[in-house]
DOKEGU-796082 format. One line per 5 residues: number of its first residue (from 1); their letters; for each residue y, z, x of N, C-alpha, C, O. Coordinates in steps of 0.1 Angstrom, whole numbers, plus 2048, in hexadecimal, padded with zeros to 3 digits. Atoms other than C-alpha are relative to their C-alpha. Example, Ala and Ser with C-alpha at 12.3 -4.5 7.8 and 13.67 -1.06 7.14 Angstrom:
2
1> AS> 7F4:800:809:7D3:84E:87B:80C:800:809:80C:807:813 ~ 7F5:800:7F7:7F5:847:889:80B:808:7F8:816:809:7FD .
END
This chain:
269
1> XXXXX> 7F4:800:808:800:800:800:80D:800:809:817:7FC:803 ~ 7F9:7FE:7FA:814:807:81F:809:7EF:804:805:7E6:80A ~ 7FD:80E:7F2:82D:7EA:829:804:7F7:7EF:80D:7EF:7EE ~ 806:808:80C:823:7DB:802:80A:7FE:7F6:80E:7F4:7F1 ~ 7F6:7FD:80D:839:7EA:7E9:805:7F2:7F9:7FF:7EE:7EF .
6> XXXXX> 7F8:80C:7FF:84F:7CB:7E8:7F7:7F4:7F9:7F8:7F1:7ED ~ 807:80A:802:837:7B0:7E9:7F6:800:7F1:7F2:7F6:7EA ~ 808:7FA:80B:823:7C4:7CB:80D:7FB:7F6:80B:7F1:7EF ~ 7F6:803:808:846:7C4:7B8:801:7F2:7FC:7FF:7EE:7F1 ~ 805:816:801:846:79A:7BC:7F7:800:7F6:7FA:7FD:7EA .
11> XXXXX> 80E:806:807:825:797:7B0:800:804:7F3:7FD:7FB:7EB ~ 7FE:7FC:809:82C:7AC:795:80A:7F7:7F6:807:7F2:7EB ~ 7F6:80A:80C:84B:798:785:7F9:7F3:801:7F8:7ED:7F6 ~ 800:80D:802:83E:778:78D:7F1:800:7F8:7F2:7F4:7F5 ~ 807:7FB:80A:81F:780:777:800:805:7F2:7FA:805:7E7 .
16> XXXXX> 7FA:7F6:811:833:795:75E:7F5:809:7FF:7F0:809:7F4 ~ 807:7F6:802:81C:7B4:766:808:80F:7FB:80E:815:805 ~ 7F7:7F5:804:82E:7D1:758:7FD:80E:800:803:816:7FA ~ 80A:7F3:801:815:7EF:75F:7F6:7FC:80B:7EE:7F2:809 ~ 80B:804:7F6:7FF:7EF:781:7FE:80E:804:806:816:809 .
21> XXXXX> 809:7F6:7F5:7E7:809:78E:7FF:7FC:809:7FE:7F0:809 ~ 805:7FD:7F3:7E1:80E:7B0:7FA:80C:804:7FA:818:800 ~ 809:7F2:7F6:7CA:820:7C8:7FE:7F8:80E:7FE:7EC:811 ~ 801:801:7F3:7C3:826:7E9:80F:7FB:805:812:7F1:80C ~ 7F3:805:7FA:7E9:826:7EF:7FE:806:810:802:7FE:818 .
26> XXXXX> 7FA:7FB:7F7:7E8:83D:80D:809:809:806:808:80F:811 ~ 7F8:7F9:800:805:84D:807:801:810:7FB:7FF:814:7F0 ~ 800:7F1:7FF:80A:873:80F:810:801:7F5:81A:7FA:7F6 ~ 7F8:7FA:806:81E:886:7F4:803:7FA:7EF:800:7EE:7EC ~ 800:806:80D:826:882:7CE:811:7FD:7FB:817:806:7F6 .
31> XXXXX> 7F7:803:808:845:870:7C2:803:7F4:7FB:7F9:7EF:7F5 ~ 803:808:809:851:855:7B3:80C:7F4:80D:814:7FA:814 ~ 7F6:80C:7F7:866:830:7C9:802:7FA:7F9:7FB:7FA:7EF ~ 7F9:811:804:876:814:7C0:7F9:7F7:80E:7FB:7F9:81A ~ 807:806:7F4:862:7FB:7D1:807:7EE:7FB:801:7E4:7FE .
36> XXXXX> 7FC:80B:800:87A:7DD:7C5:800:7FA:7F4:7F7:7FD:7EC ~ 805:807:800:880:7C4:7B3:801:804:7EA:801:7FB:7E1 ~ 7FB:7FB:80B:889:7DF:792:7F1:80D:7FB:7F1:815:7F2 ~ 80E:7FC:804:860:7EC:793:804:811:80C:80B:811:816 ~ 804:7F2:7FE:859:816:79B:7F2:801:803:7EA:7FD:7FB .
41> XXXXX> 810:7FA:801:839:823:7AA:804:810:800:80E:816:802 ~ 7FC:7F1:806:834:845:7A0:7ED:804:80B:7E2:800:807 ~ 80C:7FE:7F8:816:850:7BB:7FF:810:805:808:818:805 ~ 803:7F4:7FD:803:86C:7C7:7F7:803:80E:7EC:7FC:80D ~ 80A:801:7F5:7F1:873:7EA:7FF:80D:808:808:815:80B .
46> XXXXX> 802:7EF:7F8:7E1:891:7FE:801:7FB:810:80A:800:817 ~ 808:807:7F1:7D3:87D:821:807:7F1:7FF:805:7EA:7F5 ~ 7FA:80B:7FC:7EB:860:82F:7FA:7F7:801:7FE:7EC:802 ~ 805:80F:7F9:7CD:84D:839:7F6:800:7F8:7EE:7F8:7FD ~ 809:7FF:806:7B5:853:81D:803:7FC:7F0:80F:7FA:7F0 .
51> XXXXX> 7FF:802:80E:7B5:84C:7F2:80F:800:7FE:815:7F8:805 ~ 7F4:800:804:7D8:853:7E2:7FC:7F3:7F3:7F4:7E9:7F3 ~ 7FD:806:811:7DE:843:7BC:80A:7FE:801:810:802:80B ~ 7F8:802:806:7F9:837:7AB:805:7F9:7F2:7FD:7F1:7ED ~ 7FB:80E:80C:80D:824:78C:80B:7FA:805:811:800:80E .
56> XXXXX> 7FA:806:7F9:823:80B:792:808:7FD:7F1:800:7F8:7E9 ~ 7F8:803:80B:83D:806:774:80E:7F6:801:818:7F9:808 ~ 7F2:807:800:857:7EC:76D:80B:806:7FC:808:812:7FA ~ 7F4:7F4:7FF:879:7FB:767:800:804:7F2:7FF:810:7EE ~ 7FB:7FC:812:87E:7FA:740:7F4:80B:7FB:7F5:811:7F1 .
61> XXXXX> 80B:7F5:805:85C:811:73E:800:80C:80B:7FA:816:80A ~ 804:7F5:7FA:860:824:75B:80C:80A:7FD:80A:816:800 ~ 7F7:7F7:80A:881:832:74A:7FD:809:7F3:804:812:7EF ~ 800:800:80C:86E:835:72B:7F2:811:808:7EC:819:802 ~ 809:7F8:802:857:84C:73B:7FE:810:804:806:815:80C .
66> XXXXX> 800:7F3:80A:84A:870:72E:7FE:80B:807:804:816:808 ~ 803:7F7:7FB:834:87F:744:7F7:7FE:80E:7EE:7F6:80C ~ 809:802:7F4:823:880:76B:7FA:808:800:7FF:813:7FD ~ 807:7F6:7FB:805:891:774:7F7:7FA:80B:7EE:7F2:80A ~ 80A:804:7F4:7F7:88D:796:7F5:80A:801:7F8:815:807 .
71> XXXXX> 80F:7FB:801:7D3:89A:792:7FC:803:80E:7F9:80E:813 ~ 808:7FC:7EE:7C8:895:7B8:7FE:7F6:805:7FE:7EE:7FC ~ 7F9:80A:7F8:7CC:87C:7CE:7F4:7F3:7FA:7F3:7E8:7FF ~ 808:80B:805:7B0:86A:7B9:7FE:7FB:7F3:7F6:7F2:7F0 ~ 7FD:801:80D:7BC:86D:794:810:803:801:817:80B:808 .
76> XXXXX> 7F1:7FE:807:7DE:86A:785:802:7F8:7F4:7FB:7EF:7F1 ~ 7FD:803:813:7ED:865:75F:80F:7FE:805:816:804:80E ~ 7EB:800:801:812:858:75B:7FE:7FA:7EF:7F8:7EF:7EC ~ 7FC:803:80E:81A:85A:733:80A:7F6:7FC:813:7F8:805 ~ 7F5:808:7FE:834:83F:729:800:7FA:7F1:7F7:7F4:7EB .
81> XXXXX> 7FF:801:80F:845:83D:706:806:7ED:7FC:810:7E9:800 ~ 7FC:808:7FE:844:81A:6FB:802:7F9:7F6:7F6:7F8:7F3 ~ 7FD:801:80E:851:80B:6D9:7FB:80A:7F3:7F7:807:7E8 ~ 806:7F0:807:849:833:6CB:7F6:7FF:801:7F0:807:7FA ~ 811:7FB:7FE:826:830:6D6:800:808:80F:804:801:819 .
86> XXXXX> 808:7FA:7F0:81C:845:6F6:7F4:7F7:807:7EA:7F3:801 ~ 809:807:7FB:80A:833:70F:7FB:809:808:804:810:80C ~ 807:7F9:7F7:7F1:847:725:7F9:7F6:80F:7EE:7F1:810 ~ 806:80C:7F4:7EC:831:747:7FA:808:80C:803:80C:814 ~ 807:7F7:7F7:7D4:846:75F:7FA:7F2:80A:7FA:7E7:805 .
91> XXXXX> 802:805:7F0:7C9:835:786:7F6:809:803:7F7:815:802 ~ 80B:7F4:7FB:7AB:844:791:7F8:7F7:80A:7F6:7EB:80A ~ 803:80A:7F5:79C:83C:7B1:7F0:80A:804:7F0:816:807 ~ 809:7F4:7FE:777:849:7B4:7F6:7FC:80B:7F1:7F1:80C ~ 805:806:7F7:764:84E:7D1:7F4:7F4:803:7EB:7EF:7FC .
96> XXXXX> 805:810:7FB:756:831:7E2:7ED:805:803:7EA:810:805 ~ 80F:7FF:801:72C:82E:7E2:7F8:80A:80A:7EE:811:808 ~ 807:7F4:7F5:724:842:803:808:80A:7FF:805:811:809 ~ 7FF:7F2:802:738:862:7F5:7F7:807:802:7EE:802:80A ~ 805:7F8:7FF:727:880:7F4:801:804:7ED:80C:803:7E7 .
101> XXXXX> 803:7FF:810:71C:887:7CC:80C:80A:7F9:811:807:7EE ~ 7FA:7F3:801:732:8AA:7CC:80C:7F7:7FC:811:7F9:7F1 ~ 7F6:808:801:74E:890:7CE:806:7FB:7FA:812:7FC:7F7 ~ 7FF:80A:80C:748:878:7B6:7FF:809:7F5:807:806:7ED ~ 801:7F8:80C:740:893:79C:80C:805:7FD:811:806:7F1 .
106> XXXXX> 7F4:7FC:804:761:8A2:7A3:80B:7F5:7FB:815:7F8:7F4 ~ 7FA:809:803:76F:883:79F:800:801:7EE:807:808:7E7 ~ 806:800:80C:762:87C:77E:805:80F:7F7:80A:80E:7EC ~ 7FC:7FC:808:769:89B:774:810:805:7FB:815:80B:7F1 ~ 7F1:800:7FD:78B:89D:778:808:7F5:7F7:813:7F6:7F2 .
111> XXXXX> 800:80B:80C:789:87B:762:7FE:800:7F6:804:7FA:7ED ~ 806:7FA:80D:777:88A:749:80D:80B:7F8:80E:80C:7EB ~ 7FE:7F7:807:78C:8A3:742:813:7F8:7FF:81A:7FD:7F5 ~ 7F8:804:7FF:7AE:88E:749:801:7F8:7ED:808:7FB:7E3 ~ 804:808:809:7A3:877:72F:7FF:806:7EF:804:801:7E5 .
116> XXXXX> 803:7FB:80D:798:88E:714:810:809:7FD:80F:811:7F3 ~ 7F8:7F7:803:7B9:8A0:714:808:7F4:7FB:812:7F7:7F5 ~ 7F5:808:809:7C8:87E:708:801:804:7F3:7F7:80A:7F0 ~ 803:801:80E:7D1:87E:6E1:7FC:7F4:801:7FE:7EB:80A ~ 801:80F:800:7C2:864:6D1:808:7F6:7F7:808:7EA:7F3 .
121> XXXXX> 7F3:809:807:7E0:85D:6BF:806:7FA:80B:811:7F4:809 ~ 7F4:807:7F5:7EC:84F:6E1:7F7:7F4:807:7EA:7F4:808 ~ 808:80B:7FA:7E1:82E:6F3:7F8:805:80B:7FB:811:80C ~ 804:801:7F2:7CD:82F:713:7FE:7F8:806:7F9:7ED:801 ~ 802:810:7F4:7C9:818:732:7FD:805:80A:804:80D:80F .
126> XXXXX> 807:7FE:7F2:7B7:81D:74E:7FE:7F5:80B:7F6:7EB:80A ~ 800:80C:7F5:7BA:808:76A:7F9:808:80B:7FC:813:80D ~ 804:7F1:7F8:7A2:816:786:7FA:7F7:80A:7FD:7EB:807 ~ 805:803:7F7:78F:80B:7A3:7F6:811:803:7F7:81C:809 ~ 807:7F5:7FC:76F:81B:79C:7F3:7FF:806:7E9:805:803 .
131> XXXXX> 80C:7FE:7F2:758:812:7BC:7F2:7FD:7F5:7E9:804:7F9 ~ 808:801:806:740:807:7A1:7F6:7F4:7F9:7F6:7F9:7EE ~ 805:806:809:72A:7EB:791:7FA:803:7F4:7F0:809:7F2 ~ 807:7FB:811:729:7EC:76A:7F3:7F3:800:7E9:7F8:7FA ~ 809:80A:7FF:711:7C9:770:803:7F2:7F5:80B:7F1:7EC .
136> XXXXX> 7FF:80B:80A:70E:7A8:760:7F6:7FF:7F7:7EB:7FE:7FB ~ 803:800:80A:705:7A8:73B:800:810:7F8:802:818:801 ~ 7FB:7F4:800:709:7CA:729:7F1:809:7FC:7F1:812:7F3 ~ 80B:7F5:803:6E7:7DA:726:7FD:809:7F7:7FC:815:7FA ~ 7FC:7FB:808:6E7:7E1:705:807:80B:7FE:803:814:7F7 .
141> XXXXX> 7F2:7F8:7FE:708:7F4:70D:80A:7F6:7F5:816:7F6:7F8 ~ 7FB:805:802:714:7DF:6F7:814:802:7F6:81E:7FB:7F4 ~ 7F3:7F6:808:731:7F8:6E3:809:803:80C:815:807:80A ~ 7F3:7F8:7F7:743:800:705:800:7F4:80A:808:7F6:813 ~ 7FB:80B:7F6:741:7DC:71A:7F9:7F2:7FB:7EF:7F0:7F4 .
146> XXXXX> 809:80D:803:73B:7B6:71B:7F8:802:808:7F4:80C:80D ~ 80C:804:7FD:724:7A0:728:804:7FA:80E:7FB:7F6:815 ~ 7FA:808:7F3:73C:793:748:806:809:807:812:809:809 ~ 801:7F9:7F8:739:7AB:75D:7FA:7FA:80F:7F8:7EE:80F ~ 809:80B:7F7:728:7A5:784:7F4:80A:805:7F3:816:804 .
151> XXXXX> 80C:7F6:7F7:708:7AF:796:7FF:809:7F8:806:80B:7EE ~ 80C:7FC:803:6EF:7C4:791:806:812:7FD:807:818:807 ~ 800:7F1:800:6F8:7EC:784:801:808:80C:7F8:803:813 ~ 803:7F8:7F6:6FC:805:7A1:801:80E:7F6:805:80F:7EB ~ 802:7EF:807:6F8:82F:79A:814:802:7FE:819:809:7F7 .
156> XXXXX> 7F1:7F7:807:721:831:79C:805:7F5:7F2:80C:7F9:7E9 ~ 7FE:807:80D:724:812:780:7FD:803:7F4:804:7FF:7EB ~ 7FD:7FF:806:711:822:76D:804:80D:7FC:804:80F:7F0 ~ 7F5:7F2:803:725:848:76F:80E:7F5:7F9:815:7F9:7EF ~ 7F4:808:80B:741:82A:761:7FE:7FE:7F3:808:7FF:7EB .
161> XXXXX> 807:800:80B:72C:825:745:7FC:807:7F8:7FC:805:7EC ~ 804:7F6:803:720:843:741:80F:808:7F8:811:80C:7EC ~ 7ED:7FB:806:749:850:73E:806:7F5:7F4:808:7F9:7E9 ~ 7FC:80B:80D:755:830:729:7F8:807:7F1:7FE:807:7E7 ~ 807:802:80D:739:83A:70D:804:80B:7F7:806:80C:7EB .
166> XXXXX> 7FD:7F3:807:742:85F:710:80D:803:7F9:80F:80B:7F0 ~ 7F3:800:809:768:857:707:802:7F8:7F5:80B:7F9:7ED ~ 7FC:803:80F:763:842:6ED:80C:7F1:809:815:7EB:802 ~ 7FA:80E:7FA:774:822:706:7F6:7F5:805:7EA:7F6:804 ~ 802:811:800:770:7FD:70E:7FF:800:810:804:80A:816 .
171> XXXXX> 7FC:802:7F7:76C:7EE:730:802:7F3:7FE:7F9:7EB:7FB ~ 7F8:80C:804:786:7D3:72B:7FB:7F2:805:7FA:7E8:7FE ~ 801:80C:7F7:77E:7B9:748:7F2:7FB:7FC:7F1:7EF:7FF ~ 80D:801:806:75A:7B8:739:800:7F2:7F5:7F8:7E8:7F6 ~ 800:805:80C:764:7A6:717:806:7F3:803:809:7ED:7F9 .
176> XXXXX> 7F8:80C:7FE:775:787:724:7F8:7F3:80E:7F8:7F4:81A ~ 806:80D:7FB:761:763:730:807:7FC:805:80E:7F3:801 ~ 7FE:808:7F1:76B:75C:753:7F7:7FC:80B:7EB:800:80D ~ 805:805:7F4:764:74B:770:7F9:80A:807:7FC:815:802 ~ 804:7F4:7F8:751:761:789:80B:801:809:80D:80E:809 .
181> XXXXX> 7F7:801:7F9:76E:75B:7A2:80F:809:7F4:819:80B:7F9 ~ 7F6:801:809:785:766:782:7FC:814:7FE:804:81D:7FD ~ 806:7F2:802:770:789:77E:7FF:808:80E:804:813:80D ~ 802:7FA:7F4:768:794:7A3:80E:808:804:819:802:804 ~ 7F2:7FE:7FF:783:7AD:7AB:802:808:810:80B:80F:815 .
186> XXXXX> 804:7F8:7F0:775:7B8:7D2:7F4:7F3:806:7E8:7F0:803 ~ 80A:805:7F6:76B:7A2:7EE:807:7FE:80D:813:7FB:80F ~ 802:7FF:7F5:764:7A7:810:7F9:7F9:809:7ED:7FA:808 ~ 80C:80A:7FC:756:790:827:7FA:7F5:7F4:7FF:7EC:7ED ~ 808:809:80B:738:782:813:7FC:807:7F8:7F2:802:7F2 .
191> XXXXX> 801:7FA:80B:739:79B:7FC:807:800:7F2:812:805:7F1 ~ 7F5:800:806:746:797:7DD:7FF:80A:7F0:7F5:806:7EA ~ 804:7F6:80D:746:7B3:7BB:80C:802:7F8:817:7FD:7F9 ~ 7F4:800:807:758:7BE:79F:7FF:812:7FF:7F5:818:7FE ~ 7FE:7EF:7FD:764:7E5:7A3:808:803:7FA:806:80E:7F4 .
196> XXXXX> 7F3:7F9:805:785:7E8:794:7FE:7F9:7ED:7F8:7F0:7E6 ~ 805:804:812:786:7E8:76F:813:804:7FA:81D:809:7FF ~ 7F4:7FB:808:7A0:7ED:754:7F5:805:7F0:7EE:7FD:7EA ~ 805:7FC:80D:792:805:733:80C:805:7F9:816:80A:7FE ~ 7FD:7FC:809:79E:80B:715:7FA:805:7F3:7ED:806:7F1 .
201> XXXXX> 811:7FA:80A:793:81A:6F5:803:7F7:7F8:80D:7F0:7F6 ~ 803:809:805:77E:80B:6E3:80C:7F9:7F3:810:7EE:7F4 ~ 7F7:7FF:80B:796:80B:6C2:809:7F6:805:80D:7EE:7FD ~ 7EF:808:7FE:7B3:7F9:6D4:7F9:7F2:80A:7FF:7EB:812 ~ 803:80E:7F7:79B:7DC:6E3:809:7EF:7F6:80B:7E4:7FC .
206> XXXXX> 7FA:808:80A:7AC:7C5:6C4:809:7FD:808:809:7F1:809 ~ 7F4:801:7FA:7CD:7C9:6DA:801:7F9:80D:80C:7F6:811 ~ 804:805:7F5:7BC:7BA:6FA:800:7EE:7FD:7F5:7E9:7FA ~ 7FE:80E:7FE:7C7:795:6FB:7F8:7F8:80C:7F2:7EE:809 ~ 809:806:7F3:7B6:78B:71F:800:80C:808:808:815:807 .
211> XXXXX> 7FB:7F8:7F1:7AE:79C:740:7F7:7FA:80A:7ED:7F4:806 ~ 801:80C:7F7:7A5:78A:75F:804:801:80F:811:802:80F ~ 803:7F9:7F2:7A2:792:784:80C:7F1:804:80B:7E8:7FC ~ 7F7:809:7F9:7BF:77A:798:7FB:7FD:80D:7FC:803:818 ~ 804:802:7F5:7AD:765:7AE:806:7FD:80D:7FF:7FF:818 .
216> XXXXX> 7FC:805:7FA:7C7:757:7C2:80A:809:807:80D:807:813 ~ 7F1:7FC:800:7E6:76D:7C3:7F7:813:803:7F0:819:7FA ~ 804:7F1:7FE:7DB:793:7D4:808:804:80A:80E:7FB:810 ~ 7FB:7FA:7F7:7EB:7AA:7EA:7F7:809:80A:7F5:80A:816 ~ 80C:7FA:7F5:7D2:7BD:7F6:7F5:7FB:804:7F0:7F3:7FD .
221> XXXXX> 806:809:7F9:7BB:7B5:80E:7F0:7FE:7F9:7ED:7F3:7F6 ~ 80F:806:808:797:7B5:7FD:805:807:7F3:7FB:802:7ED ~ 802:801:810:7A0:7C1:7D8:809:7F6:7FA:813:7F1:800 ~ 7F5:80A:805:7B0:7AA:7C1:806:808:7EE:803:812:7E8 ~ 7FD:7F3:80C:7C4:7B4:79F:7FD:7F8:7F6:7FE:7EC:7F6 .
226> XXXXX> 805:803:80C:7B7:7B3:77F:80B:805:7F6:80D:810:7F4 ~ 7FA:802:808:7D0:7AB:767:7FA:7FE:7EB:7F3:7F5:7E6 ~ 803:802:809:7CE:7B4:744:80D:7FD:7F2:818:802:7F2 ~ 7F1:805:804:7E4:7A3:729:7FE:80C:7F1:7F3:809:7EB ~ 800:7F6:80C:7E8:7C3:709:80D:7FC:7F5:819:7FD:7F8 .
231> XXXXX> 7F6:7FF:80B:7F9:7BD:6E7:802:80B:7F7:7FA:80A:7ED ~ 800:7F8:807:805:7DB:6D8:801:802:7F0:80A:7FD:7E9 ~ 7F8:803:80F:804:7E2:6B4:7FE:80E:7FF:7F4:815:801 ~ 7FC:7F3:80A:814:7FE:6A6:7F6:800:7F7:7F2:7F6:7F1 ~ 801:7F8:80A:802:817:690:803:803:7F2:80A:80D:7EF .
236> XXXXX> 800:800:80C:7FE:810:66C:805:80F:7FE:800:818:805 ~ 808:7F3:802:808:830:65C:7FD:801:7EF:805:7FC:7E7 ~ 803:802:810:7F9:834:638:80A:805:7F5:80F:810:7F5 ~ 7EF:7F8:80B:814:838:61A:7F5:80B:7FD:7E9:80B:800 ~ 808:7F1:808:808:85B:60A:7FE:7FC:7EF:808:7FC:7E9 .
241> XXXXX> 7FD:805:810:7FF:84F:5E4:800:811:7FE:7FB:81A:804 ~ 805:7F2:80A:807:86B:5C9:7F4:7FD:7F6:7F2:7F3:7F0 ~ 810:800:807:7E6:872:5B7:803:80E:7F5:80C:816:7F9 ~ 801:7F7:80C:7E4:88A:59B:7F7:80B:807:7ED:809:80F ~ 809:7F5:7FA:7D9:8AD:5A4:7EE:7FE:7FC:7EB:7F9:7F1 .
246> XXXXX> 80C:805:801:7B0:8AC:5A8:7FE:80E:7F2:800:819:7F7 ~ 806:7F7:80F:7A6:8C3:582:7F0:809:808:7E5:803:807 ~ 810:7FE:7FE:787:8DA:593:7FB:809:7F4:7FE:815:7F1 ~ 803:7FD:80F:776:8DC:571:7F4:808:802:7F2:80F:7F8 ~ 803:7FA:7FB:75C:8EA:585:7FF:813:7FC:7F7:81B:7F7 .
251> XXXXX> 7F9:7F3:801:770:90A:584:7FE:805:7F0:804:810:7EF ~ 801:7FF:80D:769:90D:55D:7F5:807:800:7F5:80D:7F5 ~ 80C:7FC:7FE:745:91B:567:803:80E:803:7F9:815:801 ~ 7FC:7F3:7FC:758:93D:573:807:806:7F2:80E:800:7EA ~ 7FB:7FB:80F:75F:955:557:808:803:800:80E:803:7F5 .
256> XXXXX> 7F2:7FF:801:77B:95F:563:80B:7F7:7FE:816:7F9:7F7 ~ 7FA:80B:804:789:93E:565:802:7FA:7F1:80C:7F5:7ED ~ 807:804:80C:777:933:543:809:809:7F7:80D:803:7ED ~ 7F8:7F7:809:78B:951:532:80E:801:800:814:809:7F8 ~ 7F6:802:7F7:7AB:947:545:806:7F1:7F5:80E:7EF:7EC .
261> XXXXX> 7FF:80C:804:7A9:924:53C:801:803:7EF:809:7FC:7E9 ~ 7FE:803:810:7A6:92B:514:809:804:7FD:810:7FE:7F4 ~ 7F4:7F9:806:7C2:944:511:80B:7F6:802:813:7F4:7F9 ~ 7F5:80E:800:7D8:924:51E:800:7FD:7FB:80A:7FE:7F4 ~ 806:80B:80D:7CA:90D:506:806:803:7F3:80D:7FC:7EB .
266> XXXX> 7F8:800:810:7D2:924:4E9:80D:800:7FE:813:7FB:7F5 ~ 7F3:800:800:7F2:92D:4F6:808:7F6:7FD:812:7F8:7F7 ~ 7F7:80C:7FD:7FE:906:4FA:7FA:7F9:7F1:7FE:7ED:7EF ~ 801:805:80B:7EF:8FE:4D8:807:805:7F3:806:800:7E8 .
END
């Protein structure tokens, strides 16, 4: 991320990205830059040369926004109020496959619990880079991802799986027929995978227009960004009809009531 800022900012207008996760910034300490250009990162980092997160906000949202919580240099939430809806945009960066298990658990749970403290009166987005293969085709997973996914499952794809089903979310990049070059979002050498994801819940997949790994146009050196295009729709809210009080006629079976009820009767006759 060092050196980047700038070049990230570009990429961003000339795309029209208006909301970017990052990880593996690098950067020691938690606050918020102007990295150009009119775009804010708002980042968090323990170890200079290790993980660090962030969000990256265009100007008209990063004014608009509510609340920061830097979790640990491997989770963070930035809330951000945006035509009266609350948006919840969390970055989560979880360890890489040769961790140590203690790791990855804390990871996860730190996710777990970030996650479940959303309302679900409020959007969520997750943008993450999670060291993981969900696979290609959805194993009859079919309620929490597509079918265009890459390669074969590994044990941390499916802890993503496993998390997606338990919140009740989407894994976005799943549901949309691309190229394999269009989906892969990590290659190295002659390696090539898909790790970084964008979820949402399931509920608000209607609002998901495309999303789509950028084959051409990256900044960093082996991941590339997965761009997802979201159309908000405001929250129906239901008129209140008036209804006629419910009669529990019921209540006529009680003798007290039953001797209640006649003295009115005669009275109003």
């Amino acid at each position: 991320m060092t050196g980047k800022g700038r070049e990230i900012a570009d990429m961003m207008e000339r795309i029209e990205v208006n909301m970017l996760c990052v990880q593996e910034t690098t950067w020691k300490g938690s606050k918020a830059r102007n990295i150009g250009g009119g775009f804010k990162l708002f980042y968090h980092g323990v170890d200079g040369k290790r993980n660090g997160v962030g969000v990256i906000l265009k100007e008209e949202y990063s004014n608009s926004v509510v609340m920061v919580k830097r979790v640990s240099d491997r989770v963070m939430i930035v809330k951000v109020e945006v035509k009266g809806m609350m948006i919840n945009v969390i970055s989560p960066y979880a360890p890489q496959v040769g961790c140590e298990m203690e790791e990855k658990e804390r990871f996860w749970s730190e996710l777990d619990e970030e996650v479940d403290g959303v309302s679900r009166k409020e959007r969520l987005v997750i943008g993450a880079d999670f060291n993981g293969h969900v696979c290609e085709g959805n194993r009859g997973d079919k309620e929490v991802m597509g079918r265009y996914g890459c390669k074969d499952r590994n044990v941390e794809g499916q802890m993503v799986v496993d998390f997606v089903k338990s919140m009740e979310m989407a894994v976005v990049n799943t549901y949309f027929k691309k190229k394999e070059d269009h989906r892969v979002t990590y290659k190295s050498g002659g390696r090539c995978t898909q790790v970084d994801y964008v979820l949402c819940r399931r509920c608000n997949l209607k609002e998901i227009r495309d999303c789509k790994v950028l084959a051409g146009d990256s900044v960093a050196r082996q991941h590339r960004m997965v761009v997802c295009r979201m159309v908000l729709e405001a929250t129906k809210k239901r008129r209140r009809v008036r209804t006629e009080r419910r009669i529990r006629w019921w209540k006529l079976k009680e003798e007290n009531c039953s001797v209640r009820f006649s003295e009115e009767v005669r009275q109003r006759l």
